[in-house]
PDB file with one MODEL, atoms N, CA, C and O in Angstrom:
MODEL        1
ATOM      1  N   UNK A   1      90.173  77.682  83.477  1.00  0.00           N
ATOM      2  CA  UNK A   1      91.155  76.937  84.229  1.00  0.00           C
ATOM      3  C   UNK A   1      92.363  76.624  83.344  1.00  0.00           C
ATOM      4  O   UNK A   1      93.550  76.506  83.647  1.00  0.00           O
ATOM      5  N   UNK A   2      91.689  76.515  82.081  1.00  0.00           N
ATOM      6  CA  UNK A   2      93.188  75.725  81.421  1.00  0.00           C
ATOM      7  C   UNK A   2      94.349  77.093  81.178  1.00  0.00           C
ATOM      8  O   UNK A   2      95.559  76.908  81.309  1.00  0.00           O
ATOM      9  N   UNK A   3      93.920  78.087  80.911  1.00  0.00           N
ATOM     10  CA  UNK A   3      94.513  79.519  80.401  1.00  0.00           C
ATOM     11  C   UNK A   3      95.177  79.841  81.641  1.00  0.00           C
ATOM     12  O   UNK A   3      96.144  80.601  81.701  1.00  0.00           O
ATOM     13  N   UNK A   4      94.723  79.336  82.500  1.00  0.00           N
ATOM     14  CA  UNK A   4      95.600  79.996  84.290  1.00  0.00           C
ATOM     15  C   UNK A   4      96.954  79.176  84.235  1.00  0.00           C
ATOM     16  O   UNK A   4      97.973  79.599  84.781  1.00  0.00           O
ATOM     17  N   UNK A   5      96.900  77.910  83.504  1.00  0.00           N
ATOM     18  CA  UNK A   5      98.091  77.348  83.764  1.00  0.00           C
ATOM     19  C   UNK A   5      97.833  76.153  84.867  1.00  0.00           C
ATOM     20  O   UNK A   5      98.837  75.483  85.111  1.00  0.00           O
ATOM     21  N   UNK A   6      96.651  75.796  85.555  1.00  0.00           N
ATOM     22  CA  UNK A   6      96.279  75.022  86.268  1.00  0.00           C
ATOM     23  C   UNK A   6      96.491  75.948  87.471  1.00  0.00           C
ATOM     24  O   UNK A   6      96.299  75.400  88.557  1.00  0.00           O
ATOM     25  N   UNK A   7      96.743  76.859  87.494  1.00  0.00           N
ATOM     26  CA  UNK A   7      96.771  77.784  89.018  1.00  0.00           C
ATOM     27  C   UNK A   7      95.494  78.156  89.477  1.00  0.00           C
ATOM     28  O   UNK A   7      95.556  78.625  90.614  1.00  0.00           O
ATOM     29  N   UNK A   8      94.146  78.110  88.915  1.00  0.00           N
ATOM     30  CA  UNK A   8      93.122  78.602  89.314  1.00  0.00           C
ATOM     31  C   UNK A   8      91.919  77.199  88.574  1.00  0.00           C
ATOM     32  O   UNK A   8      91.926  76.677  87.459  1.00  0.00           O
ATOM     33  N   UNK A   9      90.957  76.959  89.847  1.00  0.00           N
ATOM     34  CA  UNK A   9      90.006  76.021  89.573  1.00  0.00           C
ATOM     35  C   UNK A   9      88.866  76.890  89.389  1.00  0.00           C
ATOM     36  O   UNK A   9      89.075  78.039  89.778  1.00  0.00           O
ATOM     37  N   UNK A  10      87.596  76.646  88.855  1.00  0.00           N
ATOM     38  CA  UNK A  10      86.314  77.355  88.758  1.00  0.00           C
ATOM     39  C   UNK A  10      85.397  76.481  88.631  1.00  0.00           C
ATOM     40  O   UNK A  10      85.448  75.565  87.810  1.00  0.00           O
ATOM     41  N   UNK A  11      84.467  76.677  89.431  1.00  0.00           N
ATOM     42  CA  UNK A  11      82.847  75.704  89.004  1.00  0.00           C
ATOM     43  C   UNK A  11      81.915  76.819  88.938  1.00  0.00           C
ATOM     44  O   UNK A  11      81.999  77.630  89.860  1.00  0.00           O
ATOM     45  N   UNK A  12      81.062  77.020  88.056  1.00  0.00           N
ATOM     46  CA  UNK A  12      79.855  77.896  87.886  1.00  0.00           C
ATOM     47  C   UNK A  12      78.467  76.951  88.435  1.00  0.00           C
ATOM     48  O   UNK A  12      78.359  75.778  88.080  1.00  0.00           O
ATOM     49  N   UNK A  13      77.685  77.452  89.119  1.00  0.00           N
ATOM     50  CA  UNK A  13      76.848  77.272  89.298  1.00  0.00           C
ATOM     51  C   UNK A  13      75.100  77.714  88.839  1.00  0.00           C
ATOM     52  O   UNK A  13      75.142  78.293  87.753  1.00  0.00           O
ATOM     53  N   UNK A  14      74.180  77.639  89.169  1.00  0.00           N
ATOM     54  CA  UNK A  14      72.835  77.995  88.865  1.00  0.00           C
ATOM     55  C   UNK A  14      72.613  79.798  89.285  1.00  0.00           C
ATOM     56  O   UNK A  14      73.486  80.308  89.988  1.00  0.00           O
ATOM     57  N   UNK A  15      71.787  80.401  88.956  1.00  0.00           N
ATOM     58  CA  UNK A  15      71.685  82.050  89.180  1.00  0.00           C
ATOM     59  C   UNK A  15      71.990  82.772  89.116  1.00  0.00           C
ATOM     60  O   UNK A  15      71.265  83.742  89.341  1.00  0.00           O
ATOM     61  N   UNK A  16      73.646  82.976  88.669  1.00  0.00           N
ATOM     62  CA  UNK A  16      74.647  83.557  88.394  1.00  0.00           C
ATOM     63  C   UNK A  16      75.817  83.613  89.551  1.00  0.00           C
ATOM     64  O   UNK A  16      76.348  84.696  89.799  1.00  0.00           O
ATOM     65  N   UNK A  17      76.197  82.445  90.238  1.00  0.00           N
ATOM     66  CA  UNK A  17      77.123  81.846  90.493  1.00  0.00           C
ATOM     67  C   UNK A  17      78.242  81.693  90.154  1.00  0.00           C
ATOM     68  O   UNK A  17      78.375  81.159  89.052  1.00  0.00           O
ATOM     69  N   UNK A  18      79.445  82.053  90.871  1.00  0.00           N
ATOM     70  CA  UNK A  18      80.970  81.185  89.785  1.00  0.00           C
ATOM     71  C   UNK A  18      81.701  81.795  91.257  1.00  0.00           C
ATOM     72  O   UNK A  18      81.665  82.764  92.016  1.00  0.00           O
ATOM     73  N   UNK A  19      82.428  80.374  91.037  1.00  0.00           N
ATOM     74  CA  UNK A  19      83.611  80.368  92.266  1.00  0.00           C
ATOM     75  C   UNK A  19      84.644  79.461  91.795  1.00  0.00           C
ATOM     76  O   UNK A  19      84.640  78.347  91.272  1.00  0.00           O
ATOM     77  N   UNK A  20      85.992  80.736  92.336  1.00  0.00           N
ATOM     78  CA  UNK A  20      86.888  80.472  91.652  1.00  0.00           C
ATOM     79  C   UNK A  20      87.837  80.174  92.943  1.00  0.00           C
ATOM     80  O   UNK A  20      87.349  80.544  94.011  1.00  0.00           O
ATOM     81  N   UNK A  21      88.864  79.683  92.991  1.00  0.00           N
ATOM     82  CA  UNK A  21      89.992  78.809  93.796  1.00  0.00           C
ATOM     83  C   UNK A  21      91.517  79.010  93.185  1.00  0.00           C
ATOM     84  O   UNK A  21      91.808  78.916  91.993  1.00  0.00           O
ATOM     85  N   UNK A  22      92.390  79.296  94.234  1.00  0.00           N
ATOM     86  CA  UNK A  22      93.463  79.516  93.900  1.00  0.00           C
ATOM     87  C   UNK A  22      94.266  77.971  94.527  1.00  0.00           C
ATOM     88  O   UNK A  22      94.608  77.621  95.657  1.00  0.00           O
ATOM     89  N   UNK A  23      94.344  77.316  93.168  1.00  0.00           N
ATOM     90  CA  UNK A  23      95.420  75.847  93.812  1.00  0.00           C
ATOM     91  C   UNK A  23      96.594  76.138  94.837  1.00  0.00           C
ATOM     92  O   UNK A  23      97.556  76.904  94.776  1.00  0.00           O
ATOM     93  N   UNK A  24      96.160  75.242  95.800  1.00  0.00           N
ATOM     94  CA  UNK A  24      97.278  75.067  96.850  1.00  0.00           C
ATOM     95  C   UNK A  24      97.544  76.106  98.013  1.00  0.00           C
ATOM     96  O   UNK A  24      98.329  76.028  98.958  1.00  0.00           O
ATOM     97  N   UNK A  25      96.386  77.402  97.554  1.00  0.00           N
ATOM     98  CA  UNK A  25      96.584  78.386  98.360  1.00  0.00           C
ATOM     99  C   UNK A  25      95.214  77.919  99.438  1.00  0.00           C
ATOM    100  O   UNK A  25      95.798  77.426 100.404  1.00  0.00           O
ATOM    101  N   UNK A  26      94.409  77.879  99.588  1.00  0.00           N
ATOM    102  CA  UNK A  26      93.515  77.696 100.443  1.00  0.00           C
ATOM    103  C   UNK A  26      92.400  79.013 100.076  1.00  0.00           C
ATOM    104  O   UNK A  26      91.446  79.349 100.778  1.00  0.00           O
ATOM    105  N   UNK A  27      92.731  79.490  99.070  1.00  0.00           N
ATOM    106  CA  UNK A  27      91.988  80.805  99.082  1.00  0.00           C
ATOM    107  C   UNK A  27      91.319  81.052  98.014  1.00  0.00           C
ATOM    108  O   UNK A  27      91.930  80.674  97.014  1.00  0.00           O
ATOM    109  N   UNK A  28      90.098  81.633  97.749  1.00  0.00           N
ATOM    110  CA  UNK A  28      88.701  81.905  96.703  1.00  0.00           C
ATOM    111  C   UNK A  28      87.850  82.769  96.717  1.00  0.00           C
ATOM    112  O   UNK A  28      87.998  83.470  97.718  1.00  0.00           O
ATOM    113  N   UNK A  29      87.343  82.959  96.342  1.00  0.00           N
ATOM    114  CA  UNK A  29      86.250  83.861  95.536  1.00  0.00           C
ATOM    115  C   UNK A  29      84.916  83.599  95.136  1.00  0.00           C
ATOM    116  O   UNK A  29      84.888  82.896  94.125  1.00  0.00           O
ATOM    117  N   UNK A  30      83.680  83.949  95.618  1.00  0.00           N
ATOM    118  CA  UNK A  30      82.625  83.963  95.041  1.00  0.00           C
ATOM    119  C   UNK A  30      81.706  85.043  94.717  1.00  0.00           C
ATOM    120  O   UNK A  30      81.505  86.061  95.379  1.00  0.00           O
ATOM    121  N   UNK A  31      81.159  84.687  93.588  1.00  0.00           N
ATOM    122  CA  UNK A  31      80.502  85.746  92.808  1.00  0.00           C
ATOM    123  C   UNK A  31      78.885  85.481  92.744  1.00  0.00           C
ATOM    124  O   UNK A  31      78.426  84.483  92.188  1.00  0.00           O
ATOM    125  N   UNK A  32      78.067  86.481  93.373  1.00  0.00           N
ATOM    126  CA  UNK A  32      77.055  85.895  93.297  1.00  0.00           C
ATOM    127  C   UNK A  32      76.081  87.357  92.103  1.00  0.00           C
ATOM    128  O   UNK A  32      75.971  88.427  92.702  1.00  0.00           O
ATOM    129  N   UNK A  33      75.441  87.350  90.538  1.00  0.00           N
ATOM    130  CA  UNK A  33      74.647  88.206  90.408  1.00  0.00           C
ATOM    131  C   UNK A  33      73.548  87.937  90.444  1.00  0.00           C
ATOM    132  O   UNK A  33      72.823  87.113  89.886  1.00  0.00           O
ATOM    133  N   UNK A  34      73.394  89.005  91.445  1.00  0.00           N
ATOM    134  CA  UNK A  34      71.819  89.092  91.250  1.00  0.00           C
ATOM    135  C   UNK A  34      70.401  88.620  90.318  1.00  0.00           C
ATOM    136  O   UNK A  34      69.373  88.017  90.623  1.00  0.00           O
ATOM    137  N   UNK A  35      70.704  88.974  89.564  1.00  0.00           N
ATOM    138  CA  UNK A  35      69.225  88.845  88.349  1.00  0.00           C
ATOM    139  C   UNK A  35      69.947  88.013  87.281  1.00  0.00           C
ATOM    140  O   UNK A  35      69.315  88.035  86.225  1.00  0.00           O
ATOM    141  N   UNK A  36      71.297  87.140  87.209  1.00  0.00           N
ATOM    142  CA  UNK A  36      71.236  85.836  86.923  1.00  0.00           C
ATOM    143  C   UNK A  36      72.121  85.539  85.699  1.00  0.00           C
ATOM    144  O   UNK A  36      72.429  84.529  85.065  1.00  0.00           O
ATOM    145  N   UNK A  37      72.381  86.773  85.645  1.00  0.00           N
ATOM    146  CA  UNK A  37      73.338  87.085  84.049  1.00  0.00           C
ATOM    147  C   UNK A  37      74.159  86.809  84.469  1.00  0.00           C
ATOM    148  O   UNK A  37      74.626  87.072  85.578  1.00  0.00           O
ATOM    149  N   UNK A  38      74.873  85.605  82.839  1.00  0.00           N
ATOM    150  CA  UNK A  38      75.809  85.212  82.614  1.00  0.00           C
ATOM    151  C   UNK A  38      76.856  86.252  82.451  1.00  0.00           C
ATOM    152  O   UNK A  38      77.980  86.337  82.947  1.00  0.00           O
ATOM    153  N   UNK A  39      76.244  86.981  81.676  1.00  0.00           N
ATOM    154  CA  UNK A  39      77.043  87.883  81.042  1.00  0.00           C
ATOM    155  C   UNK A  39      77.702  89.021  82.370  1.00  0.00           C
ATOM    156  O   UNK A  39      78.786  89.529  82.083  1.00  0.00           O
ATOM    157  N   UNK A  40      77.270  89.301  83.356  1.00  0.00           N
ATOM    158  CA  UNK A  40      77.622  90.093  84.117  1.00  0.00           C
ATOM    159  C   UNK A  40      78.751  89.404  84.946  1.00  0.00           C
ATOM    160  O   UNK A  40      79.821  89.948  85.220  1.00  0.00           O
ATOM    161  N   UNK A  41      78.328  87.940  85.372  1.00  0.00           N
ATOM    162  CA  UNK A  41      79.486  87.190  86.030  1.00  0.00           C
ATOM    163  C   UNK A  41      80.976  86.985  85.240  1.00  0.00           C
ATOM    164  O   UNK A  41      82.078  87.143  85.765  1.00  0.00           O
ATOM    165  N   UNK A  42      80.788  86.705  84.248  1.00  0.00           N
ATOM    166  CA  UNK A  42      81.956  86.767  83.823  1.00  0.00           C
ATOM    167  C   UNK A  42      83.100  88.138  83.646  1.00  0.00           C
ATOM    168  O   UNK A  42      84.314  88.136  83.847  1.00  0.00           O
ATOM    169  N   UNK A  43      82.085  89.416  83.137  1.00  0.00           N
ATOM    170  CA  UNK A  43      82.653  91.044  83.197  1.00  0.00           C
ATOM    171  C   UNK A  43      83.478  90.178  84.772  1.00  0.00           C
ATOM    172  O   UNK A  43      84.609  89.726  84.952  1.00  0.00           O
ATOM    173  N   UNK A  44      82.209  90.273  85.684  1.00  0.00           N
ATOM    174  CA  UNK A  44      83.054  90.824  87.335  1.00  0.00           C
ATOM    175  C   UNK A  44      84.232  89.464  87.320  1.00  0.00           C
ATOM    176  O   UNK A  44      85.286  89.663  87.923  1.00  0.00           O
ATOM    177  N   UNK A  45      84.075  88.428  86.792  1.00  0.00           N
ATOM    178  CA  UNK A  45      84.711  87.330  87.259  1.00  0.00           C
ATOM    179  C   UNK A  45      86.513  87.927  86.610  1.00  0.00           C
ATOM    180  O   UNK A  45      87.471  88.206  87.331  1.00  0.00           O
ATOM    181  N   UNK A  46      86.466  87.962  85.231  1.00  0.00           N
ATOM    182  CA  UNK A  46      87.513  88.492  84.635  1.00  0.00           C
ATOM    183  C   UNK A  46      88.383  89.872  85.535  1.00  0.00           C
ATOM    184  O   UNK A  46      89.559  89.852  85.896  1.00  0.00           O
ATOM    185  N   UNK A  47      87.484  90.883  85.710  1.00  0.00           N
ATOM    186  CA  UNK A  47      87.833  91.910  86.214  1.00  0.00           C
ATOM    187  C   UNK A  47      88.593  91.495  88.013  1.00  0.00           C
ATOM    188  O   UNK A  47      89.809  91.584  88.182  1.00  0.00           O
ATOM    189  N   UNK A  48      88.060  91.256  88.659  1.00  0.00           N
ATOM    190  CA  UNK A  48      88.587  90.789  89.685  1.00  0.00           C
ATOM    191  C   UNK A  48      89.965  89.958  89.802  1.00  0.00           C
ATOM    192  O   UNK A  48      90.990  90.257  90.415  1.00  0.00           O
ATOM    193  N   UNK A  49      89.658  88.781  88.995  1.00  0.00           N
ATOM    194  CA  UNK A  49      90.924  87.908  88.667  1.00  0.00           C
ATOM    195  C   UNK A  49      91.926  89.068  88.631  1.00  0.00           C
ATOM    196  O   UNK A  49      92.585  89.491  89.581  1.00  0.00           O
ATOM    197  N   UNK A  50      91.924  89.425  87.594  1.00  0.00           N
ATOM    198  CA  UNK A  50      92.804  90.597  87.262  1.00  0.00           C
ATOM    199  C   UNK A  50      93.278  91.611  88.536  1.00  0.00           C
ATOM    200  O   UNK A  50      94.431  91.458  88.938  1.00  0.00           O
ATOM    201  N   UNK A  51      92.712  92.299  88.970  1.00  0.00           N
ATOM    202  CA  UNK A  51      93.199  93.321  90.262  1.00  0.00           C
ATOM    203  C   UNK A  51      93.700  92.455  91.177  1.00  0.00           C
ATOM    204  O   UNK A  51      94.637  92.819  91.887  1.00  0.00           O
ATOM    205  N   UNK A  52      92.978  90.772  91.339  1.00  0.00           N
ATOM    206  CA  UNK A  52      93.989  90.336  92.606  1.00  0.00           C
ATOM    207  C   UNK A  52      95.319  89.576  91.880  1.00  0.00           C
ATOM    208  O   UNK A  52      96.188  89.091  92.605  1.00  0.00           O
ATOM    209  N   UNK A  53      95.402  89.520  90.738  1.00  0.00           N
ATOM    210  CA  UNK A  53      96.998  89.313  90.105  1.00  0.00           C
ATOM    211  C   UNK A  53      97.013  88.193  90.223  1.00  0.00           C
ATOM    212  O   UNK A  53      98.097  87.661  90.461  1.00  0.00           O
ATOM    213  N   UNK A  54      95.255  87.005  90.050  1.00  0.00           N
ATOM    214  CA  UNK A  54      95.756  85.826  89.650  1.00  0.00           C
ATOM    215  C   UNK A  54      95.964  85.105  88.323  1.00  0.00           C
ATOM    216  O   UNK A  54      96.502  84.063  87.948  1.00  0.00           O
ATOM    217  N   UNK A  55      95.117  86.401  87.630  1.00  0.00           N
ATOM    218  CA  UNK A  55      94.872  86.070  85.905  1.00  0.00           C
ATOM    219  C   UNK A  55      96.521  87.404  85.412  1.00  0.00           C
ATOM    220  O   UNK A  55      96.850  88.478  85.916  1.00  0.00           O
ATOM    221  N   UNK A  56      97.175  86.520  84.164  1.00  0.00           N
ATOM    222  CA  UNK A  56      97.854  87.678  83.804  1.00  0.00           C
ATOM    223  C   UNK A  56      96.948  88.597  82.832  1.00  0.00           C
ATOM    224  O   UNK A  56      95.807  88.298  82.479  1.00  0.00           O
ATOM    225  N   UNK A  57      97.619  89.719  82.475  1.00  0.00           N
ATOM    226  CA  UNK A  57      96.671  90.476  81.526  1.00  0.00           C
ATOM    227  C   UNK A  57      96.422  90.144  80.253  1.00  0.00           C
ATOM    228  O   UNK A  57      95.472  90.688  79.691  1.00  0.00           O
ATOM    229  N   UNK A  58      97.082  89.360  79.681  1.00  0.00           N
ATOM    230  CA  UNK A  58      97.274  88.728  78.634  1.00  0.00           C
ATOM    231  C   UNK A  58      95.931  87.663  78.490  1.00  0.00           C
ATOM    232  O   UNK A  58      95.117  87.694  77.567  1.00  0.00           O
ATOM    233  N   UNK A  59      95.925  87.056  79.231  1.00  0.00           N
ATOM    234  CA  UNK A  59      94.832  85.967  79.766  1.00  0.00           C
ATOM    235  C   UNK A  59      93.427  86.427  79.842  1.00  0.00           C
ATOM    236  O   UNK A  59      92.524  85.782  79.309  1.00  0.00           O
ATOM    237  N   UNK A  60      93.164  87.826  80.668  1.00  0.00           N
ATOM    238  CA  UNK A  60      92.082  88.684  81.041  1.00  0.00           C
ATOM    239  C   UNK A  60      92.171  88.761  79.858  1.00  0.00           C
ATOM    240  O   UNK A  60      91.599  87.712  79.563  1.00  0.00           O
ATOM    241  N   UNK A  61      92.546  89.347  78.622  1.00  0.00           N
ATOM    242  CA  UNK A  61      92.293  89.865  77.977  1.00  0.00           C
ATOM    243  C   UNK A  61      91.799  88.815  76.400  1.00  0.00           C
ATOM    244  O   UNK A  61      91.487  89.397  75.361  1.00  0.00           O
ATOM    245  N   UNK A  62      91.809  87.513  76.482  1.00  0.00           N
ATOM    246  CA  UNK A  62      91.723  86.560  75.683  1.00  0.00           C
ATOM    247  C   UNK A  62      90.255  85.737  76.297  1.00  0.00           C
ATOM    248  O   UNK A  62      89.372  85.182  75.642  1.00  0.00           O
ATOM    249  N   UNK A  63      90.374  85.887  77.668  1.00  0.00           N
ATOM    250  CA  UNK A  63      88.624  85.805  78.291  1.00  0.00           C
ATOM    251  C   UNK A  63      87.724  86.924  77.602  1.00  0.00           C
ATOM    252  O   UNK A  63      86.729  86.578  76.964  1.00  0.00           O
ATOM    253  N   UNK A  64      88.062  88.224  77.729  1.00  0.00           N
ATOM    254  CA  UNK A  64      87.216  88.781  77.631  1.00  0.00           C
ATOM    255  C   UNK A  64      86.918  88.995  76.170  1.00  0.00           C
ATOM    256  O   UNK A  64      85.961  89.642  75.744  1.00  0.00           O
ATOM    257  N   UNK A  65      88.070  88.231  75.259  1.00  0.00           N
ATOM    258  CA  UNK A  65      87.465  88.660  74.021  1.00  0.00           C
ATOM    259  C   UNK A  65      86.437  87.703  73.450  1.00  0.00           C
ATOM    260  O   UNK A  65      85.611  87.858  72.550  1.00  0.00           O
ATOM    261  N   UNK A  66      86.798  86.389  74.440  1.00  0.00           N
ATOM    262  CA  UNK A  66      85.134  84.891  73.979  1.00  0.00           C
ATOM    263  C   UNK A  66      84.105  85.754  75.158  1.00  0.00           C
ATOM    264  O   UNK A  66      82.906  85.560  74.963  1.00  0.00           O
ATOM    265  N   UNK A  67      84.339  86.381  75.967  1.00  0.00           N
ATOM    266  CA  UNK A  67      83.239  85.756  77.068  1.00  0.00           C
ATOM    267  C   UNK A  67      82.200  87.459  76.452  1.00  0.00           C
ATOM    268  O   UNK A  67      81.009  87.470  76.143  1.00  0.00           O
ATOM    269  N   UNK A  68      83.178  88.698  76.452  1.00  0.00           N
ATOM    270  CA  UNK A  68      82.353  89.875  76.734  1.00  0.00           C
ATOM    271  C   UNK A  68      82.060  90.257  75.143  1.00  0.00           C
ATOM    272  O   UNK A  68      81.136  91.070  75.125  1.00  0.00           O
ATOM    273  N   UNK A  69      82.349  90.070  74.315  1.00  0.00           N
ATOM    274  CA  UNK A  69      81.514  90.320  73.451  1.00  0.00           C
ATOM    275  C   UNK A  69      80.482  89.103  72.951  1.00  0.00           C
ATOM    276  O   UNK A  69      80.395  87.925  73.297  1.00  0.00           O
ATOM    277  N   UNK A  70      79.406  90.271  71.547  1.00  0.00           N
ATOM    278  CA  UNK A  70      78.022  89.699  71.426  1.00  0.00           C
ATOM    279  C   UNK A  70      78.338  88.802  70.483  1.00  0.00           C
ATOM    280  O   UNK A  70      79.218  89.187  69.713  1.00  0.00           O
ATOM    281  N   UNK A  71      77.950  87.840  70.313  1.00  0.00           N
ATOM    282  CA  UNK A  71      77.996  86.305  69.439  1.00  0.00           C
ATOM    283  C   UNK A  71      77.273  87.353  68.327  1.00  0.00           C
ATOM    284  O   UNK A  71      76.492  88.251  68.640  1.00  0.00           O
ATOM    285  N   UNK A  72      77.690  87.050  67.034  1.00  0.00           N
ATOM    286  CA  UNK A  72      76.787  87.255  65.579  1.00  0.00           C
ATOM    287  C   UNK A  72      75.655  86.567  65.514  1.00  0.00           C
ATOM    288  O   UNK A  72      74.746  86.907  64.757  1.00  0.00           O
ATOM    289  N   UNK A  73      75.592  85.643  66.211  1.00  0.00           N
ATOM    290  CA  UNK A  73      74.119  84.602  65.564  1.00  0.00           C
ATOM    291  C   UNK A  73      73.078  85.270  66.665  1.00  0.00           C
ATOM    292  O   UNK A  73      71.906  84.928  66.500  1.00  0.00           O
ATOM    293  N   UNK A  74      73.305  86.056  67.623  1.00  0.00           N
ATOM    294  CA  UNK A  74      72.299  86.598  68.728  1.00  0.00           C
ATOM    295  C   UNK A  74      71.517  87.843  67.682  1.00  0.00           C
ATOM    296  O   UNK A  74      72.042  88.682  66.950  1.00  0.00           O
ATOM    297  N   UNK A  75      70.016  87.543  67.975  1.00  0.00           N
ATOM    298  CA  UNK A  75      68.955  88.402  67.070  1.00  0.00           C
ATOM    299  C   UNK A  75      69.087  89.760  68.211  1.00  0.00           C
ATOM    300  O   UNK A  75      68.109  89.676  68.953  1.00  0.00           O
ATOM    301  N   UNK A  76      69.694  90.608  68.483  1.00  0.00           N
ATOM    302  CA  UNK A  76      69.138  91.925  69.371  1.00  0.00           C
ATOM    303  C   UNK A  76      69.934  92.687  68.722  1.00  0.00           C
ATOM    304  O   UNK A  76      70.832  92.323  67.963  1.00  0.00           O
ATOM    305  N   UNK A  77      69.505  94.209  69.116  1.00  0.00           N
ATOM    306  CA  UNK A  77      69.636  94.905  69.242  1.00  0.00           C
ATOM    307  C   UNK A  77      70.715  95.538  69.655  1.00  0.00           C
ATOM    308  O   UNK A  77      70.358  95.750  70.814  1.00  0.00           O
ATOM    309  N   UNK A  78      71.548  95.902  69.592  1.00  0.00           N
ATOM    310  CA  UNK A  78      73.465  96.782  71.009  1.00  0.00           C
ATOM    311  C   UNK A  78      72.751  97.851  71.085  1.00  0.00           C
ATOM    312  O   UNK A  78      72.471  98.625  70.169  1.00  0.00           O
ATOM    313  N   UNK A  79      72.392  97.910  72.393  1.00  0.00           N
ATOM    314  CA  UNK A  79      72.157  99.686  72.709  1.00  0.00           C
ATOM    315  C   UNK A  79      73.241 100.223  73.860  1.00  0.00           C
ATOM    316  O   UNK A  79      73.100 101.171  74.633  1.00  0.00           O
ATOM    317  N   UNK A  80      74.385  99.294  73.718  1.00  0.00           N
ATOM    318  CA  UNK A  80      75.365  99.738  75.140  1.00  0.00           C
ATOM    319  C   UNK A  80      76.308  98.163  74.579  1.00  0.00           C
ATOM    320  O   UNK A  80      76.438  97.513  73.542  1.00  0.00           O
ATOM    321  N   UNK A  81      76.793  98.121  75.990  1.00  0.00           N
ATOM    322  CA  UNK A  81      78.655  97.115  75.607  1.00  0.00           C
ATOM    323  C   UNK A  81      78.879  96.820  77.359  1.00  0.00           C
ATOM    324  O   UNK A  81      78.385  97.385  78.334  1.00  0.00           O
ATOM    325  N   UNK A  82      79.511  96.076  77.280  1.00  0.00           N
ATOM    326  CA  UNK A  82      79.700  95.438  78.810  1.00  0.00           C
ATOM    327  C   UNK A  82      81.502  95.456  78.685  1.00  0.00           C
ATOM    328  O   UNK A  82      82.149  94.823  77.850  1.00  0.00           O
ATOM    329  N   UNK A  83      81.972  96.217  79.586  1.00  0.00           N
ATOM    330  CA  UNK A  83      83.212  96.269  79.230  1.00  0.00           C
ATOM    331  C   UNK A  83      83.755  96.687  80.940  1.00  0.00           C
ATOM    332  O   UNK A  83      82.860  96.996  81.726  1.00  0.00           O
ATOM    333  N   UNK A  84      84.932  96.678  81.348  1.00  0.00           N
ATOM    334  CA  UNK A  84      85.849  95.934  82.595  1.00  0.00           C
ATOM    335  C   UNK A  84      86.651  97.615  82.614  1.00  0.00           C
ATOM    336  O   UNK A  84      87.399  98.113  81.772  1.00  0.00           O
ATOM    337  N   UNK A  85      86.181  98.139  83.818  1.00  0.00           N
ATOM    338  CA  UNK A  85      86.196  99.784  83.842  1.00  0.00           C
ATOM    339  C   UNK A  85      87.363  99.636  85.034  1.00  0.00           C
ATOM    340  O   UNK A  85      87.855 100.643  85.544  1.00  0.00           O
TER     341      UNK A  85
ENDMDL
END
């Protein structure tokens, strides 16, 4: 919210939930994944913002560098990358 400029509200919810709101427009978005990943809601959440031209690219692109990559302190494995096609 704060990176939109106050133009866009978001509440995340439980299961992989996140709904997002365009201030003053009457109009939103919800994201529901399936099997609960964080990590997938945010890919689609970022990606979307983006094609409907409420996030600039600049912005998309400063989300996706906290949200889509792997934290160092995580013990796994990379056998693949989650990345906004």
């Amino acid at each position: 919210m704060r990176i939109s400029g106050g133009t866009l509200v978001s509440k995340a919810g439980a299961e992989g939930i996140q709904c997002v709101g365009r201030v003053g427009e009457g109009t939103g978005l919800a994201i529901k994944v399936a099997d609960g990943a964080k990590r997938a809601k945010y890919a689609v959440a970022i990606h979307v913002l983006r094609q409907m031209g409420w996030l600039a690219p600049e912005a998309a692109d400063t989300l996706a560098d906290t949200f889509l990559t792997l934290s160092p302190y995580k013990r796994l494995d990379v056998v693949g990358e989650v990345a906004i096609v």
